[in-house]
N, C-alpha and C positions, 0 to 999 in steps of 0.2 A: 754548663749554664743552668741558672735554677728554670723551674716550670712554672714561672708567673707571668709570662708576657701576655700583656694586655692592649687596647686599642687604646690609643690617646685620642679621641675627638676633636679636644683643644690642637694638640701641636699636629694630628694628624699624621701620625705613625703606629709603633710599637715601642709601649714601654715595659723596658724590666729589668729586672737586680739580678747579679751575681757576685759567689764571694770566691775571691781572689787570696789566698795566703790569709785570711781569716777575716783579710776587710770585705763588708757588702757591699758591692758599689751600684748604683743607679744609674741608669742608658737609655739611650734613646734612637730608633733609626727613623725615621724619617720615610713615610709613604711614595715619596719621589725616587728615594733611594731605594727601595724595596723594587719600586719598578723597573727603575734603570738598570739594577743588578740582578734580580732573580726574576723579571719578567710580569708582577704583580700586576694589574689592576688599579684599577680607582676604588674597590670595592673593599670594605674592612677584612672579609672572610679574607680575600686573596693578599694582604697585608700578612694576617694571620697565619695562613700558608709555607708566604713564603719565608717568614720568620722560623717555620716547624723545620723548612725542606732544606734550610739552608743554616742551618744552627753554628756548625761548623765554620763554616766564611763569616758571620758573626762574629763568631769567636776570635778568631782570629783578626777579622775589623779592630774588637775593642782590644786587645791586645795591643796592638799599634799605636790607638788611640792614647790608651792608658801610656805610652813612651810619650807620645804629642804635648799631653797637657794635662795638668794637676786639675784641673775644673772639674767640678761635681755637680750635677750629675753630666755623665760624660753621652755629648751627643757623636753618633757615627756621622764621618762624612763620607762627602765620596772616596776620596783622597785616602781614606783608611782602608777602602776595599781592594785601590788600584793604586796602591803606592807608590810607583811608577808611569803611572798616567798622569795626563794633564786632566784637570777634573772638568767637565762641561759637558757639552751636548743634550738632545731632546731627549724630553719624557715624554710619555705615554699615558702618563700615571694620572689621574686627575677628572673633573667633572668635562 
């Protein structure tokens, strides 16, 4: 994965490009999901973090995704992290 992820303000996550087989593609995870999966915060750093600490499960996120659906820019769900889970339950994550 490239080394551009950034906070999104607007959507409230982390955004960032990778190139796959020589296309860039653009993602998106979601601050909820950051929480719910790697334990983050409400806080941007900790977004940041967990974006750094978990690059790999990421990866592999948009990997799945990338099978899901042809839509660009591609947002992670939950469903991409726990591909065999039902997707739901609390966050933590938030003001």
């Amino acid at each position: 994965m490239d080394g551009n992820a950034r906070v999104s303000r607007v959507l409230e996550g982390i955004d960032f490009a990778v190139t796959i087989q020589g296309e860039k593609i653009r993602a998106f995870v979601a601050a909820e999901t950051l929480c719910e999966q790697f334990g983050a915060d409400g806080t941007e750093m900790s977004w940041l973090l967990a974006y750094a600490r978990h690059r790999a499960e990421i990866a592999a996120a948009l990997d799945r995704a990338r099978k899901r659906t042809m839509v660009r820019p591609l947002i992670l769900l939950d469903e991409d992290f726990r591909p065999n889970a039902a997707a739901g339950g609390k966050s933590d994550c938030g003001p």
